[in-house]
C-alpha positions as CSV (number, residue, x, y, z in Angstrom):
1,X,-0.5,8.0,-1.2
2,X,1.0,7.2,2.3
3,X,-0.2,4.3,4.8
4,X,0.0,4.4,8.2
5,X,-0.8,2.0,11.0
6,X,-2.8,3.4,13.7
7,X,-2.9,0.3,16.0
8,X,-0.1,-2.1,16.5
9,X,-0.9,-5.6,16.1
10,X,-2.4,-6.8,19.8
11,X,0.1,-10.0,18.9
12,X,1.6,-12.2,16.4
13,X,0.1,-14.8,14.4
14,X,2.6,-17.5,15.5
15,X,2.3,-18.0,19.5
16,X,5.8,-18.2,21.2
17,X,4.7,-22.3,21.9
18,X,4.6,-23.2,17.9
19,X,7.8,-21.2,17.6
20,X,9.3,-23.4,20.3
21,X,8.1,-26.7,19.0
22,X,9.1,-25.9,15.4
23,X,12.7,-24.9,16.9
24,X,12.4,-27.8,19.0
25,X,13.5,-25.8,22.2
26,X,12.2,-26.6,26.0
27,X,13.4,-24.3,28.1
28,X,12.8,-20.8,28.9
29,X,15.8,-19.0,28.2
30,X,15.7,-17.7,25.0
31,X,11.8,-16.5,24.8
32,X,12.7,-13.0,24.4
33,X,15.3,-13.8,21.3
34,X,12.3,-15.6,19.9
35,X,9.6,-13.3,20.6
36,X,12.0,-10.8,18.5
37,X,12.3,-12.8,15.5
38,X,9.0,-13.8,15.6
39,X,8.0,-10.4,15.4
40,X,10.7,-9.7,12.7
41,X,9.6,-12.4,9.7
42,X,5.9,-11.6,10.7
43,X,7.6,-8.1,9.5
44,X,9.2,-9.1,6.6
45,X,6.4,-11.1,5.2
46,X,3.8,-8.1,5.6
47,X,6.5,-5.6,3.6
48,X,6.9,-8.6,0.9
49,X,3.1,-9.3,0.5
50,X,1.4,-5.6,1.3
51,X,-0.7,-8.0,3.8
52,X,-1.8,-7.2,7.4
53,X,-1.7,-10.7,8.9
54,X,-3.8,-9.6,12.4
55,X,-6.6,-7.2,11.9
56,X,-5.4,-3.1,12.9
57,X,-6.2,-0.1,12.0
58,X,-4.4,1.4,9.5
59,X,-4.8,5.1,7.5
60,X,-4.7,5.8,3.9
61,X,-3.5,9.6,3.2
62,X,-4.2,10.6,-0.2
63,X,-3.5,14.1,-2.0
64,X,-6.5,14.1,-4.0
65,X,-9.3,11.5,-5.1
66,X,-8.7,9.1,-8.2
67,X,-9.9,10.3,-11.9
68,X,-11.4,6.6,-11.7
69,X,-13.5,6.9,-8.8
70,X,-11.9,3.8,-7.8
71,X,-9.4,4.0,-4.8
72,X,-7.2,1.5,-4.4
73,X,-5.6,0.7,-0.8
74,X,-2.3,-1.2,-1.1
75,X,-2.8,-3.2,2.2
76,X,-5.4,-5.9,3.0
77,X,-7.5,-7.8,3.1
78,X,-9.4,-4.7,4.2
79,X,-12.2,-5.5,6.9
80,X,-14.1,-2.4,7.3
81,X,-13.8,1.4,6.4
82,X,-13.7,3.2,9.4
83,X,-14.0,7.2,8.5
84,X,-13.1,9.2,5.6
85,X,-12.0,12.5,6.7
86,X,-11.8,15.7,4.3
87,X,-10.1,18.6,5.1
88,X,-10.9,22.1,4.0
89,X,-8.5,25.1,3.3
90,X,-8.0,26.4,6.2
91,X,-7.7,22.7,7.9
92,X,-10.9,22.1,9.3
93,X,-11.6,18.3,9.4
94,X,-15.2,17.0,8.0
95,X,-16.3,13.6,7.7
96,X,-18.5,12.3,4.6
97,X,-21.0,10.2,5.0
98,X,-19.9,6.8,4.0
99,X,-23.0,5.1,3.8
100,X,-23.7,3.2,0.4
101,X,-19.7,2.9,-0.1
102,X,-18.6,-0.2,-2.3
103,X,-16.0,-2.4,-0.7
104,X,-13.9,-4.9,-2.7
105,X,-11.4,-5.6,0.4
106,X,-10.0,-8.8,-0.7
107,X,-9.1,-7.5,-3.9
108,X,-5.1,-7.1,-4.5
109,X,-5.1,-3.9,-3.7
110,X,-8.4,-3.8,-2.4
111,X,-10.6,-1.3,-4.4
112,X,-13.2,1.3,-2.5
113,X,-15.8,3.8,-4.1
114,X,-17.3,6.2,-2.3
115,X,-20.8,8.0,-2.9
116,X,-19.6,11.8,-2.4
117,X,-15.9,13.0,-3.2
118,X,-16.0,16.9,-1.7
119,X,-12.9,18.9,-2.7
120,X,-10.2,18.6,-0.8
121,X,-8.8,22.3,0.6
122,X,-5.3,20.9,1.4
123,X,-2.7,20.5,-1.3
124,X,-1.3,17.4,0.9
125,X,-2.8,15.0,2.3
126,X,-6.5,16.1,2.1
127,X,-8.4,12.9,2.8
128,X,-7.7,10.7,5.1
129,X,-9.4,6.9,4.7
130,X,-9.3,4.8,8.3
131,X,-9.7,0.9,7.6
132,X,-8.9,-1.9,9.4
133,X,-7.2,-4.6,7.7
134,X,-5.9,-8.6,8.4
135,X,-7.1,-11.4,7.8
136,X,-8.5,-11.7,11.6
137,X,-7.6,-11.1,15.2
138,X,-5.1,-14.3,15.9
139,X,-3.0,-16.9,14.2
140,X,-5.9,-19.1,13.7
141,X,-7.2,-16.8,11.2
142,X,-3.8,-16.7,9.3
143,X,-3.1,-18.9,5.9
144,X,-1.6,-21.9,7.3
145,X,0.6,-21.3,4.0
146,X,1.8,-17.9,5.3
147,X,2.5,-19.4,9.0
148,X,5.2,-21.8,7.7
149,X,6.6,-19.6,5.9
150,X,7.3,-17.3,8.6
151,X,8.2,-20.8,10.7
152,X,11.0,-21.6,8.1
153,X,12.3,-17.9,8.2
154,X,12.0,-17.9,11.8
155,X,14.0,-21.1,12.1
156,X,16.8,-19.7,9.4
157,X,17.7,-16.5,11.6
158,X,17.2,-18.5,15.1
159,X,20.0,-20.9,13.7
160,X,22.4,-18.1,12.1
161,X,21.3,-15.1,15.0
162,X,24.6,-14.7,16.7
163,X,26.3,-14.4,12.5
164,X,23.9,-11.2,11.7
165,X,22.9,-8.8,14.5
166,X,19.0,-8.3,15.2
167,X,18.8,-4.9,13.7
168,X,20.7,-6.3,10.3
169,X,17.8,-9.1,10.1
170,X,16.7,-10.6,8.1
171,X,19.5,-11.4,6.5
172,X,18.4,-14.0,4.5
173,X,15.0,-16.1,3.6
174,X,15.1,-19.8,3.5
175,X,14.7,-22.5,0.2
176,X,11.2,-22.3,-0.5
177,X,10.2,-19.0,1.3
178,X,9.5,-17.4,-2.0
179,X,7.6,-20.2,-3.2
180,X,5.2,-20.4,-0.4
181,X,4.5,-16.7,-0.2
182,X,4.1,-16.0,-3.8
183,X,0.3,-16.6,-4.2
184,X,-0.1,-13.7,-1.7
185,X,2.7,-10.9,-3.3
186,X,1.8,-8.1,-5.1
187,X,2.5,-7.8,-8.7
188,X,3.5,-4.9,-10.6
189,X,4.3,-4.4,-14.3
């Protein structure tokens, strides 16, 4: 089971002005410093959580369908299913009709049954699954929980950014990171 993102995110749930009034910085000159690590704890937090904070299309690759019937999509909340795409033996795309699909998309992982599960021809990567996922298309839409939490991370690597480069961040999460964002990780056994 592979995900991968078919859109990028049209922006970032924290706007460059709350950055700057968290940091408590005026002028102009570091925007682009700040637009990076603003773009890095948003990031982090989605790899920690399995979350997609701004709605985007994403694609689920599987190799074959569940035993259970159930198929469970590690990243959410899932908005809408998109297309299911089945390919034959010799690699021939067909979509199944996805009408009268059942939808649990706020579920951790979100859970999805579909009417009709035609064999897959391809050993790898048979069925495809496009869904869109986030919790909506801007910041407002975002947990005010899970937009201090990137604030605090944000304001940890602004104040240590020239001690670990950009490409090494983050380096480190701030006291109380882990408490704010634990409601929203995933759990495993």
């Amino acid at each position: 089971m592979t995900i991968t993102e078919l859109a990028p995110s049209a922006g970032e749930p924290l706007t460059l002005a709350e950055a700057k009034a968290h940091l408590r910085i005026d002028g102009s000159a570091e925007d682009d410093l700040i637009s990076s690590l603003m773009r890095t704890v948003r990031e982090h937090l989605e790899r920690e959580t399995g979350l997609a904070l701004l709605t985007r299309t994403f694609r689920l690759y599987l190799d074959d369908w569940p035993r259970s019937r159930v198929i469970q999509i590690f990243r959410g909340p899932v908005q809408t299913i998109e297309a299911v795409t089945v390919y034959d033996a010799d690699g021939m795309p067909g979509e199944i009709d996805v009408s009268g699909f059942v939808l649990d998309g706020q579920a951790r992982p979100a859970r999805l049954v579909l009417p009709e599960h035609p064999k897959p021809g391809r050993a790898i990567n048979g069925i495809e699954i496009d869904f869109s996922a986030g919790f909506g298309a801007t910041g407002a839409d975002v947990p005010d929980t899970l937009k201090r939490a990137m604030l605090l991370h944000l304001a940890l690597l602004y104040e240590f950014r020239g001690a670990v480069a950009l490409d090494d961040q983050p380096a480190a999460v701030p006291a109380g990171y882990d408490r704010l964002i634990a409601p929203f990780r995933r759990r495993g056994l």
